[in-house]
Backbone bond lengths (Angstrom), bond angles and torsions (degrees), N, CA, C in turn:
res aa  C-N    CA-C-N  psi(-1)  N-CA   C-N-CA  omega(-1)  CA-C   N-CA-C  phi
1 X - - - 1.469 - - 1.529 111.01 -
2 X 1.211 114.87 -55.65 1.749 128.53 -168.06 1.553 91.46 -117.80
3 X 1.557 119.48 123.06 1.457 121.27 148.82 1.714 120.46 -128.31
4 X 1.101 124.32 114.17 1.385 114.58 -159.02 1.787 92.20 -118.25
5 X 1.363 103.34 144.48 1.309 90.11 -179.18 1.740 117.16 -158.07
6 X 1.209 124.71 101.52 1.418 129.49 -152.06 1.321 114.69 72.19
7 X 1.246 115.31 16.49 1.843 92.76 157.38 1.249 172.36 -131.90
8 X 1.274 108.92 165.40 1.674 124.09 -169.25 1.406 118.30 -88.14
9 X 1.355 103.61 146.92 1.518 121.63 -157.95 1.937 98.93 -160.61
10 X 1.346 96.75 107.28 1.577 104.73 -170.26 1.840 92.95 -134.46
11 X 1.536 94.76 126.41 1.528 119.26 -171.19 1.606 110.83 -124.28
12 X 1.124 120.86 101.90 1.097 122.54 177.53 1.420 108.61 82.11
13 X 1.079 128.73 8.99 1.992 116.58 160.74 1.690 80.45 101.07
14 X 1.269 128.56 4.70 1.814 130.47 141.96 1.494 114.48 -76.89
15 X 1.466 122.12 154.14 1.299 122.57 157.21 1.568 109.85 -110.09
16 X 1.298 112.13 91.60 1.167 136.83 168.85 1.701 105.27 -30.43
17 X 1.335 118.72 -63.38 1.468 136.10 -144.28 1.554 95.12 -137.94
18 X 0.888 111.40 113.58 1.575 122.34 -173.74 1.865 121.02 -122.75
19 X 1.280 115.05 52.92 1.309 120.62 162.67 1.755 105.63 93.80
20 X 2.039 101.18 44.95 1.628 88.73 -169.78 1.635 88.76 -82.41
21 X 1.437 104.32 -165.12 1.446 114.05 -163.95 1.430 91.83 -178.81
22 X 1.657 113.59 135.19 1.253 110.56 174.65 1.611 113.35 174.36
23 X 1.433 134.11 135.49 1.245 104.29 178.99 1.622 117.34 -130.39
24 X 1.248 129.47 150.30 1.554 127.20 175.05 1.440 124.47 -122.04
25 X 1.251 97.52 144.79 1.841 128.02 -179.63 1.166 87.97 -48.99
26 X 1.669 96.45 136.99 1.354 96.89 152.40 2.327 129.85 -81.49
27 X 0.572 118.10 134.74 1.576 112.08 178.08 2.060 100.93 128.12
28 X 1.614 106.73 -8.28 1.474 97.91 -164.22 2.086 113.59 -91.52
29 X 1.170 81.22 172.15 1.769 88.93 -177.75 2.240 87.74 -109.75
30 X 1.489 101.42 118.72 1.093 93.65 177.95 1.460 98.12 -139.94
31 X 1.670 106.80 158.77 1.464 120.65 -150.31 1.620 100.79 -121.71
32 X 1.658 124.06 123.41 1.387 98.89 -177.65 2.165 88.07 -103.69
33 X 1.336 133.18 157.50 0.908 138.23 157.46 1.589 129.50 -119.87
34 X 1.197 129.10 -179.56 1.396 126.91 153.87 1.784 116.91 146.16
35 X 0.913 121.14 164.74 1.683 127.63 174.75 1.670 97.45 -33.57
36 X 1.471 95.63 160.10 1.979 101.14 164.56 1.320 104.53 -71.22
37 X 1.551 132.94 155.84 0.870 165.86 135.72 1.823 91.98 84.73
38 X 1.651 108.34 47.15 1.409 116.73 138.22 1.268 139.21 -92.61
39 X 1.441 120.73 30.86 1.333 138.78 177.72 1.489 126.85 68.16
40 X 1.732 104.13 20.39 1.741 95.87 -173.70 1.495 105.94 -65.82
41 X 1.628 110.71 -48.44 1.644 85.96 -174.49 1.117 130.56 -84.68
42 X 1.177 115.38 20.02 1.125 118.28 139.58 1.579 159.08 -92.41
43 X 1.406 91.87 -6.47 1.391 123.91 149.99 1.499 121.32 -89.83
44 X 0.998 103.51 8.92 1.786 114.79 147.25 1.448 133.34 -109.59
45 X 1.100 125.01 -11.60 1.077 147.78 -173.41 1.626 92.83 -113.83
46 X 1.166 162.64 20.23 1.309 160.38 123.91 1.356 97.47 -90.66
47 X 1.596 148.75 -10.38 1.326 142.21 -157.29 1.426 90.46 -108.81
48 X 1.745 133.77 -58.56 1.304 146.67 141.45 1.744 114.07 -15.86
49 X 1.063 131.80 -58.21 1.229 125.74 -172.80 1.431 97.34 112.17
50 X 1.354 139.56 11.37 1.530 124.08 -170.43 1.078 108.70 -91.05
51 X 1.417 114.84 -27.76 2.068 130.59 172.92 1.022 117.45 -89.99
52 X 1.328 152.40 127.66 1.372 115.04 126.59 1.007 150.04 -67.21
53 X 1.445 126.16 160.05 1.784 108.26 -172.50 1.479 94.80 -83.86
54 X 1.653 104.67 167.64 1.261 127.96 -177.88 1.616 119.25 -72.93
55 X 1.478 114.33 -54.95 1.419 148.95 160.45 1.514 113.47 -104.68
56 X 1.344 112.37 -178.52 1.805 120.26 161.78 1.169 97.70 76.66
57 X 1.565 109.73 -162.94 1.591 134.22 162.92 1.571 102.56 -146.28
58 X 1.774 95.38 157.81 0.997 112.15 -178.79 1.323 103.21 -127.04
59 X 1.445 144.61 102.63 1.426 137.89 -174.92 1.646 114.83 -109.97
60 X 1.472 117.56 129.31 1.086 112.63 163.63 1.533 118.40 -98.89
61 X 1.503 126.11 127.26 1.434 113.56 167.01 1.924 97.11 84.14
62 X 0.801 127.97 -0.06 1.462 140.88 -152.53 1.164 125.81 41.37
63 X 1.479 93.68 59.93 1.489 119.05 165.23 1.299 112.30 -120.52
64 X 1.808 117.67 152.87 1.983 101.04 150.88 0.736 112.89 -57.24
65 X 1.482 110.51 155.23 1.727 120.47 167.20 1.462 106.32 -60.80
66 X 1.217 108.06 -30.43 1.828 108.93 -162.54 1.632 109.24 -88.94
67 X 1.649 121.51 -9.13 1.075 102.50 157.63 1.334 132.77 -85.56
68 X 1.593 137.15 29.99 1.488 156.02 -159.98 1.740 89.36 -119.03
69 X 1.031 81.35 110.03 1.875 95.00 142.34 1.322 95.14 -88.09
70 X 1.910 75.70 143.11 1.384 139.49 175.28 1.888 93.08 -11.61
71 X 1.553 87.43 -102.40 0.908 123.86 169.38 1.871 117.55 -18.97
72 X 1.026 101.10 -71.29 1.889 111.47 163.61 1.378 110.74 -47.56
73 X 0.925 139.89 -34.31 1.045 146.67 -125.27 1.915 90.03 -127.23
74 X 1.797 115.46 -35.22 1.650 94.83 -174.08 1.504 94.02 -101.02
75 X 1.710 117.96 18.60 2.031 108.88 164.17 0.841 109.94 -68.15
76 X 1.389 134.27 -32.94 1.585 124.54 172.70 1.773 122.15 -137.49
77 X 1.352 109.03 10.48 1.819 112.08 147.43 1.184 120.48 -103.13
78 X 1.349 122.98 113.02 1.927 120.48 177.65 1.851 79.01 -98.00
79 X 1.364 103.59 169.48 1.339 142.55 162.75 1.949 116.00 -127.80
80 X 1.211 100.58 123.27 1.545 99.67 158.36 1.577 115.94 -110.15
81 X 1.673 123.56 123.70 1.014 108.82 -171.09 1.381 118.27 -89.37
82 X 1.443 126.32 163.08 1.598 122.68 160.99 1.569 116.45 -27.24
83 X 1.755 115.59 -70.72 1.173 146.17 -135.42 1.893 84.18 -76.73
84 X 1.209 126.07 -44.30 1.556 115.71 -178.42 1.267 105.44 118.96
85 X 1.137 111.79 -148.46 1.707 125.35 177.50 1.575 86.73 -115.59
86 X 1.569 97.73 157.96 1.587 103.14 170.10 1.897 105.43 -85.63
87 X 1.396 120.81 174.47 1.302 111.97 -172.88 1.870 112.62 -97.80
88 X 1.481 125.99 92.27 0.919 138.22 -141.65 1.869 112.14 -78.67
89 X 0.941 109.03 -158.17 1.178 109.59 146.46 1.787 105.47 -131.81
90 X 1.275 119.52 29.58 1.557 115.77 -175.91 1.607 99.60 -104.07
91 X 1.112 118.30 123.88 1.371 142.59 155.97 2.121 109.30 -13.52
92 X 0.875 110.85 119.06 1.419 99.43 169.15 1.469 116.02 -32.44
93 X 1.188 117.81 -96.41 1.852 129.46 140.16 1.483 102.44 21.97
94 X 1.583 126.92 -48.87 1.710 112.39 -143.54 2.152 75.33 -102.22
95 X 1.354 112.63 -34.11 1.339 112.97 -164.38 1.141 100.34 -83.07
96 X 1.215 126.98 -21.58 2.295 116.94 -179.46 2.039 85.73 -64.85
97 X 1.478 100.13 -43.11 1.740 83.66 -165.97 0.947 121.54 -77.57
98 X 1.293 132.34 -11.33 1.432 127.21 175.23 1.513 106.79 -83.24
99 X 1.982 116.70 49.90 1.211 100.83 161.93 1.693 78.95 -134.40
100 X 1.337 147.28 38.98 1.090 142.74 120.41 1.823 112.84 -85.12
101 X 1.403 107.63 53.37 1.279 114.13 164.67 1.776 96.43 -74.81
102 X 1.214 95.70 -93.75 1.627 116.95 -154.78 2.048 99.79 -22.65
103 X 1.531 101.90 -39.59 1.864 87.67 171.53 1.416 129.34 -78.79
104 X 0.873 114.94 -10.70 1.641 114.37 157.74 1.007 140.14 -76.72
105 X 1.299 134.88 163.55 1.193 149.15 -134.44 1.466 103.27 -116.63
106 X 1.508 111.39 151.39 2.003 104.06 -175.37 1.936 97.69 -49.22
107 X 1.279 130.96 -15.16 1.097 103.58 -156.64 1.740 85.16 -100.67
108 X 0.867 152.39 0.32 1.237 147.09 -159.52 1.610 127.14 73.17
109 X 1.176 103.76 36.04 1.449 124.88 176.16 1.516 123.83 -103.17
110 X 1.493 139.26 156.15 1.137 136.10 160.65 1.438 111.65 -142.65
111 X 1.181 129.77 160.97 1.346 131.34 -176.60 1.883 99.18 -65.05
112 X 1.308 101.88 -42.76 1.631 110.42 -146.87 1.413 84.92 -77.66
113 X 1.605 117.03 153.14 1.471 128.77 163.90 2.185 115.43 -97.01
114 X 1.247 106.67 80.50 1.668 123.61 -162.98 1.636 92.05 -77.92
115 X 0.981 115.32 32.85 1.780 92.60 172.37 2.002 88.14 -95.87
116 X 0.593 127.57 -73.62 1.359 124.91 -174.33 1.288 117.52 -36.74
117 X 1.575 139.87 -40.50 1.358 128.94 115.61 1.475 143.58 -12.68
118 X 1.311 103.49 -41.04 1.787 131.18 170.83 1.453 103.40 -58.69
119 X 1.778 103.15 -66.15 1.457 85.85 172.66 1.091 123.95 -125.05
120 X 1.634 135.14 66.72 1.275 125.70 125.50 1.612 113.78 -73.93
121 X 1.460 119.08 -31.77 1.392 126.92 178.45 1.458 92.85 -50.49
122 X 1.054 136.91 -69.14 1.454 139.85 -174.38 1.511 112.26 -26.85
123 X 1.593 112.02 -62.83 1.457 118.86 -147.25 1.407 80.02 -87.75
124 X 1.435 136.35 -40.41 1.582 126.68 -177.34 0.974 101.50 -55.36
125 X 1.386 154.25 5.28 1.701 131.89 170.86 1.708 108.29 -140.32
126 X 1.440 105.54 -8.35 1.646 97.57 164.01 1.868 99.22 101.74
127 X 1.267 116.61 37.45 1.128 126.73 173.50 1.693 119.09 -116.22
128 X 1.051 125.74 0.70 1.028 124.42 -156.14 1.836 91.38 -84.22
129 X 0.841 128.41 -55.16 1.409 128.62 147.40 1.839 128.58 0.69
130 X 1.351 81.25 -61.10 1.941 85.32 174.67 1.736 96.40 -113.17
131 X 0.892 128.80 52.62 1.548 132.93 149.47 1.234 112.47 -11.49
132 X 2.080 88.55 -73.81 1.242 104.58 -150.71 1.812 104.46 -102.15
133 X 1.208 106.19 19.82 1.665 103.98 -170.58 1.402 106.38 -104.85
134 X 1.654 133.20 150.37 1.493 114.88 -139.01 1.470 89.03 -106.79
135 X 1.533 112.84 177.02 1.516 97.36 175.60 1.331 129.96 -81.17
136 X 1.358 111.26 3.35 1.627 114.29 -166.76 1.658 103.80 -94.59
137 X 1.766 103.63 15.02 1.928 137.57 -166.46 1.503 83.46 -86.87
138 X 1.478 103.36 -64.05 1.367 120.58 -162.76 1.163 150.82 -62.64
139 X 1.171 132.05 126.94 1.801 114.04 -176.12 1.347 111.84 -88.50
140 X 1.267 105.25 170.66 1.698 116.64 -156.48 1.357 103.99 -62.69
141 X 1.283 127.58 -41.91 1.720 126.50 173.71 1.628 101.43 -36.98
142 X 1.704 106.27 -71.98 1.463 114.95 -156.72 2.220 98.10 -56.66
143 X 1.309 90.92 -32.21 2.085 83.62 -166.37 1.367 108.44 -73.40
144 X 1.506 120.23 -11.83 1.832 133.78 168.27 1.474 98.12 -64.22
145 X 1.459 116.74 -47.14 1.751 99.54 -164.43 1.485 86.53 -97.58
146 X 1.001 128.71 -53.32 1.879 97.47 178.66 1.814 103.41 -37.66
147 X 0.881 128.74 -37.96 1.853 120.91 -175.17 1.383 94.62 -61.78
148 X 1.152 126.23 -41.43 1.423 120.55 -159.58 1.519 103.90 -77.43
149 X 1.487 122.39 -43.54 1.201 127.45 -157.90 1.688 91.60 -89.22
150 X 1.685 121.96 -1.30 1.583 95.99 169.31 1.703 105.15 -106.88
151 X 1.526 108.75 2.27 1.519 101.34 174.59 1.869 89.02 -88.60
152 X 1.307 148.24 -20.20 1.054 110.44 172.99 1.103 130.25 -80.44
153 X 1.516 131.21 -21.37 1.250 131.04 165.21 1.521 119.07 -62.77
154 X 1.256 116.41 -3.61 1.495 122.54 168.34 1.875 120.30 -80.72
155 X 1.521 76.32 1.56 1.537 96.70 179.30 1.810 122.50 31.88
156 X 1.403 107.70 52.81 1.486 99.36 -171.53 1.644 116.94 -84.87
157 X 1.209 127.91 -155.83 1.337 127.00 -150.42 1.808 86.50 -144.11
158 X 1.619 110.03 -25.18 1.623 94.05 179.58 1.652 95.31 -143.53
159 X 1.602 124.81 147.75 0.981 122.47 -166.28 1.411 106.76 -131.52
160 X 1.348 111.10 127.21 1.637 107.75 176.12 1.687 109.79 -108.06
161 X 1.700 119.35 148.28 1.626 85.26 -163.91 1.986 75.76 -145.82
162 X 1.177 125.04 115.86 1.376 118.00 149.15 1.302 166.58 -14.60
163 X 1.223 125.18 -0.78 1.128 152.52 -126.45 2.023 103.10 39.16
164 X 0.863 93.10 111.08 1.695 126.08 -163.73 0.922 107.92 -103.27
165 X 1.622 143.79 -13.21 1.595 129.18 152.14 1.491 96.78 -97.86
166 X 1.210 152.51 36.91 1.552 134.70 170.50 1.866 114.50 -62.63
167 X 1.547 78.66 -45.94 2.139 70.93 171.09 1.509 128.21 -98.89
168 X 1.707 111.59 39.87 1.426 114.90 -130.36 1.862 70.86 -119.88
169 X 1.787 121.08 143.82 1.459 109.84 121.39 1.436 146.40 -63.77
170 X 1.345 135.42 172.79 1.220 118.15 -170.23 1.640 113.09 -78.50
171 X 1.082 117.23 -31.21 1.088 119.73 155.42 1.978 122.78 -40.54
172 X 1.357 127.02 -45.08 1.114 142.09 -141.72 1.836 95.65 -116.26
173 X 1.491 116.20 -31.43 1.394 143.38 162.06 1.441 95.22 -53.05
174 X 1.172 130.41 -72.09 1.715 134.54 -172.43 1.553 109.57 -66.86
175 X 1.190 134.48 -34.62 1.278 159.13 -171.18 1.632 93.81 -58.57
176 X 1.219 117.21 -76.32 1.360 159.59 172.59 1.550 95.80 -44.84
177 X 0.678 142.54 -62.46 1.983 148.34 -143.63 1.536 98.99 -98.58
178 X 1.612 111.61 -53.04 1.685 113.15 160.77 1.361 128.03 -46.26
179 X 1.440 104.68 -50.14 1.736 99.36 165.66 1.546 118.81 -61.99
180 X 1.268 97.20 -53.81 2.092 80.13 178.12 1.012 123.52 -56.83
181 X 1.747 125.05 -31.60 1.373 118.61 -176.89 1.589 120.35 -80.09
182 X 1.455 97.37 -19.75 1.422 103.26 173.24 1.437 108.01 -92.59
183 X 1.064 119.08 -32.96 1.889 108.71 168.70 1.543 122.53 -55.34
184 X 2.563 98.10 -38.89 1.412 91.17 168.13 1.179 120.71 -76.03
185 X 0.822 155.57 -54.88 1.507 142.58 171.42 1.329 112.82 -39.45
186 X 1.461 143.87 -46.37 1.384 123.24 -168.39 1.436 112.69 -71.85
187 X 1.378 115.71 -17.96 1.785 112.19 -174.30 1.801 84.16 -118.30
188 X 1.137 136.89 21.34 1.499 124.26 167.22 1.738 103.30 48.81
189 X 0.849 112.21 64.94 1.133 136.73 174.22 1.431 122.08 -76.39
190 X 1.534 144.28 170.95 0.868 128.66 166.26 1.768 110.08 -143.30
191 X 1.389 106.09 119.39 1.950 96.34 -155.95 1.573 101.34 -124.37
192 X 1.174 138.38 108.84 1.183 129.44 144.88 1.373 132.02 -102.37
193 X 1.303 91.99 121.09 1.753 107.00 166.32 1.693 128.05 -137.74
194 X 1.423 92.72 165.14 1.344 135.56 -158.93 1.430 111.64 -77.01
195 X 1.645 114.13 105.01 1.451 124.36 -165.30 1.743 132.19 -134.34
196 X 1.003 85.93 121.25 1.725 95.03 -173.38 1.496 111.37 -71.11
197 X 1.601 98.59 -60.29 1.193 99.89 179.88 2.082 128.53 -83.05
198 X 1.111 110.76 117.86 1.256 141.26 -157.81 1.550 116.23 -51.21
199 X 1.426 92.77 -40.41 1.361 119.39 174.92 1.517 110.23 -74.86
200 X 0.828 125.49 -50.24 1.618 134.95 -161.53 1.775 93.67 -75.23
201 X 1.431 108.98 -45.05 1.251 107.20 177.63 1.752 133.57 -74.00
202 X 0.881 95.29 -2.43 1.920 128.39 179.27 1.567 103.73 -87.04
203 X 1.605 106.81 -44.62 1.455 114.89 -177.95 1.448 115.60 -67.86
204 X 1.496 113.23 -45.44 1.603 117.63 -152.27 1.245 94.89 -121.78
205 X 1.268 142.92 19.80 1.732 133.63 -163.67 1.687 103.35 -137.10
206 X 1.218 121.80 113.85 1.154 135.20 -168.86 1.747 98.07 -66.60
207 X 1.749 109.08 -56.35 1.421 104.32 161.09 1.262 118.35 -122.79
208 X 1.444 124.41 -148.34 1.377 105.08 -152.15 2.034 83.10 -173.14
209 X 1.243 120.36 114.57 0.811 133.58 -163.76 1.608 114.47 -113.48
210 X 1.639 146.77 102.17 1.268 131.63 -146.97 1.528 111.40 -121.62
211 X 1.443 104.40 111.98 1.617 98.39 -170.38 1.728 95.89 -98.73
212 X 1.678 109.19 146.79 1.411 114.77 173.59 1.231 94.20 -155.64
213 X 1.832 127.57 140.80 0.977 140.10 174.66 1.556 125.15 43.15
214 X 1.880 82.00 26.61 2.118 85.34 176.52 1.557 107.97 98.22
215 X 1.089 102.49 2.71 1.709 97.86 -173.55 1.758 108.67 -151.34
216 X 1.327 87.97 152.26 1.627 89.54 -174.43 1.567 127.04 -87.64
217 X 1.214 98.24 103.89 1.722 122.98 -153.06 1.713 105.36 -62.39
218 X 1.307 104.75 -25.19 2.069 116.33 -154.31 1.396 98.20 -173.41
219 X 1.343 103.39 146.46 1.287 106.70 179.74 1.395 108.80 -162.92
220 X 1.267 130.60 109.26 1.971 130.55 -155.03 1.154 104.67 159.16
221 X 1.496 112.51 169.85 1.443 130.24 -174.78 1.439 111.32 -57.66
222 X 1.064 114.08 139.77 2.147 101.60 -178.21 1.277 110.45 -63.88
223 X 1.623 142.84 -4.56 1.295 117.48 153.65 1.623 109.15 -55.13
224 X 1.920 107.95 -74.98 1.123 98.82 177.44 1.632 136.83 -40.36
225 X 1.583 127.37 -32.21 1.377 125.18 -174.57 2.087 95.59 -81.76
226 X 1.199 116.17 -45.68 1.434 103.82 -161.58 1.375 97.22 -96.33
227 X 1.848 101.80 99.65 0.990 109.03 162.27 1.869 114.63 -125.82
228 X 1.151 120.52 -168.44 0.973 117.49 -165.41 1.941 117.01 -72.23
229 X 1.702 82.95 -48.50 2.235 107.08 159.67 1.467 110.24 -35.43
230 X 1.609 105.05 -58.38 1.281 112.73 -150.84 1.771 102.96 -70.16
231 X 1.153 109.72 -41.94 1.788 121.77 -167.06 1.435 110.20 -46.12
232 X 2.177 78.41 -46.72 1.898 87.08 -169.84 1.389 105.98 -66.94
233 X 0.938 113.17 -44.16 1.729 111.75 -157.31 1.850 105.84 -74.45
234 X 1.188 106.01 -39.66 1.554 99.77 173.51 1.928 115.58 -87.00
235 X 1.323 120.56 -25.01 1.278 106.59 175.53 1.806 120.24 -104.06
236 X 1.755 95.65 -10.39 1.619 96.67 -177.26 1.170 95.01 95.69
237 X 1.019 149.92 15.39 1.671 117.35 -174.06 1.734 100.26 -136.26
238 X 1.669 99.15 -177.07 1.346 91.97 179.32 1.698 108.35 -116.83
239 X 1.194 130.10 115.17 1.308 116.57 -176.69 1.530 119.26 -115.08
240 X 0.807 127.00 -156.07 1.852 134.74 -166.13 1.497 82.34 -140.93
241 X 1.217 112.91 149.98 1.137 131.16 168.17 1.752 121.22 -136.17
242 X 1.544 108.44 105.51 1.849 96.93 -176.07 1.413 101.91 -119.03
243 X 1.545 107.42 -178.26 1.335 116.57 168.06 1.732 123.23 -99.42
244 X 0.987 110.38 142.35 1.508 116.63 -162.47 1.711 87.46 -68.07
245 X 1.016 115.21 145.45 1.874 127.44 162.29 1.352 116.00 -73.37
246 X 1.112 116.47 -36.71 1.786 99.51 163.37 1.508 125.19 -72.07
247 X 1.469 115.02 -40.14 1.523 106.28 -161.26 1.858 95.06 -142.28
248 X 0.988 124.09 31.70 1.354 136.63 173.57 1.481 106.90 23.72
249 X 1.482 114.48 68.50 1.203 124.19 166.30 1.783 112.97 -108.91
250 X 1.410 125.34 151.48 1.079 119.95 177.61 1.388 118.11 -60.09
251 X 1.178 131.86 153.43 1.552 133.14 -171.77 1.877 82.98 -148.79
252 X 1.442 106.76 155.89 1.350 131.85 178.69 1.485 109.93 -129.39
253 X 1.242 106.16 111.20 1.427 118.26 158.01 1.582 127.47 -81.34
254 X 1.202 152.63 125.52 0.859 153.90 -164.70 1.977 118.70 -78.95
255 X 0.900 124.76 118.17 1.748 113.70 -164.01 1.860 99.58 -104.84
256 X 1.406 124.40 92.67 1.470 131.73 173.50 1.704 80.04 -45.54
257 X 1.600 87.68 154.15 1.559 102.82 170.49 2.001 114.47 -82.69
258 X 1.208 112.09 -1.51 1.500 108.27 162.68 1.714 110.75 -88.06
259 X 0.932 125.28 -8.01 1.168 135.27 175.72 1.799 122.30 -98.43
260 X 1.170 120.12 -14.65 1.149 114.73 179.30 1.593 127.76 -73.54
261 X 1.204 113.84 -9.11 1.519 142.44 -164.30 1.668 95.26 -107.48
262 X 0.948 127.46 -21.32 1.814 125.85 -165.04 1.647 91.69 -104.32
263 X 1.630 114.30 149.38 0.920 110.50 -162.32 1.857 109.09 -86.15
264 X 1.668 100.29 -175.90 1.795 86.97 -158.72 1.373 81.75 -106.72
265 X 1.522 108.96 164.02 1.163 133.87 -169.92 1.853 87.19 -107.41
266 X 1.051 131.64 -50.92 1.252 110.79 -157.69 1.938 104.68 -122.38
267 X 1.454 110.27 151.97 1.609 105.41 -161.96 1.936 92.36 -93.93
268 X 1.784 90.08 136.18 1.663 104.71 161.72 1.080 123.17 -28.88
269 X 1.311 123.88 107.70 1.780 108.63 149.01 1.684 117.65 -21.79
270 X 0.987 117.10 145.02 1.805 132.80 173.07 1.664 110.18 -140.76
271 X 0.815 101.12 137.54 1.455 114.81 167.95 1.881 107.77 52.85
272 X 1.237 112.37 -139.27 1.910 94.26 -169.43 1.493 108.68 -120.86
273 X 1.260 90.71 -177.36 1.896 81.87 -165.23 1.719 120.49 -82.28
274 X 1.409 117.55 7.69 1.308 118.51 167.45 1.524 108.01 -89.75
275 X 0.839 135.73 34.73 1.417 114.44 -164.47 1.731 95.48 -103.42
């Protein structure tokens, strides 16, 4: 599905993207992570088609990205961005549908009848409620899952997503992360996104991909990548690393520096989570 291979991405007389290389299955939920200004979004935005890379290739399907029109190109890639929807005056309702753009026709037509599509996207994220309330109604949590619920009616085949809970509660964060993972898997989907938080990405990310200083630092299942070595050396810090009690995924605790000297209450993760 995704093969990226040598590339560079230099922004401002920086090299953003420094010779990553890497490739993904199609059908997977994959997680990119790393420090700020380690180039994930921008290694999404060369995966999207919105950049080009500098050097390398970027192929979708084993194609360039850059030979896809626009248009061709959003029937089966949606993007969800960081930044949200802006706050509109368009109706929830009028904005889930304007992600059956790319199938219509210059006149605004499609064969398919998507209102019933329209709103299961709705009731899958807890919108069906403000339908009719516009977005400039809304706060930034609620205009993220309207984004989400109009990249699913765009019905694509590969999903790129921003770090996609940034304006989210934790409540609304899980809400949000359940539907994609359960949407990716029921249509075999293939979704990568862009994640700060460590934990969330341990939970829902089959792998786990680690950009630092432009280059790809780790690359493995989040038992294997979130380990205790890896945290320090790519984020600086010192953390604890355990396994969650339901589904033995790595989780990261954070160690304040008055605390690192006092003894630990709970023992490191080691080795991976089947053991």
């Amino acid at each position: 599905m995704i093969d990226v291979r040598n590339a560079v991405k230099q922004i401002g007389g920086s090299r953003v993207l420094d010779g990553v290389s890497f490739t993904l299955a199609e059908g997977g939920m994959y997680g990119i992570i790393g420090p700020n200004g380690a180039g994930k979004s921008t290694l999404l935005s060369l995966l999207s088609g919105v950049e080009p890379a500098g050097g390398g290739s970027v192929n979708l399907r084993g194609e360039p990205v850059k030979a896809y029109k626009g248009k061709d190109l959003a029937r089966w890639v949606a993007v969800l961005q960081q930044e949200g929807l802006p706050a509109t005056a368009f109706t929830v309702r009028e904005v889930v549908g304007m992600g059956r753009y790319p199938h219509q026709n210059w006149l605004g037509h499609e064969e398919k009848d998507a209102g019933e599509l329209i709103e299961s996207a709705m009731r899958t994220l807890g919108l069906t409620k403000l339908a009719e309330r516009r977005l400039s109604q809304l706060s930034g949590g609620e205009r993220q899952r309207v984004a989400l619920a109009k990249v699913m009616v765009q019905e694509p085949e590969l999903i790129l997503l921003d770090e996609p809970t940034t304006y989210l509660d934790i409540g609304h964060q899980v809400q949000l992360l359940d539907a994609v993972r359960d949407w990716q898997k029921q249509k075999r989907l293939t979704a990568v996104a862009v994640f700060h938080d460590l934990n969330l990405a341990a939970q829902y990310c089959d792998r786990l991909l680690v950009l630092a200083g432009g280059k790809l630092a780790a690359d493995g299942t989040p038992a294997e990548v979130l380990t205790e070595e890896t945290i320090s050396r790519v984020y600086g810090t010192d953390p604890i690393v355990l396994r969650h009690p339901d589904n033995g995924a790595p989780q990261v605790l954070l160690r304040p520096r008055a605390a690192r000297k006092s003894d630990q209450t709970f023992m490191p993760l080691r080795g991976t989570a089947d053991e």
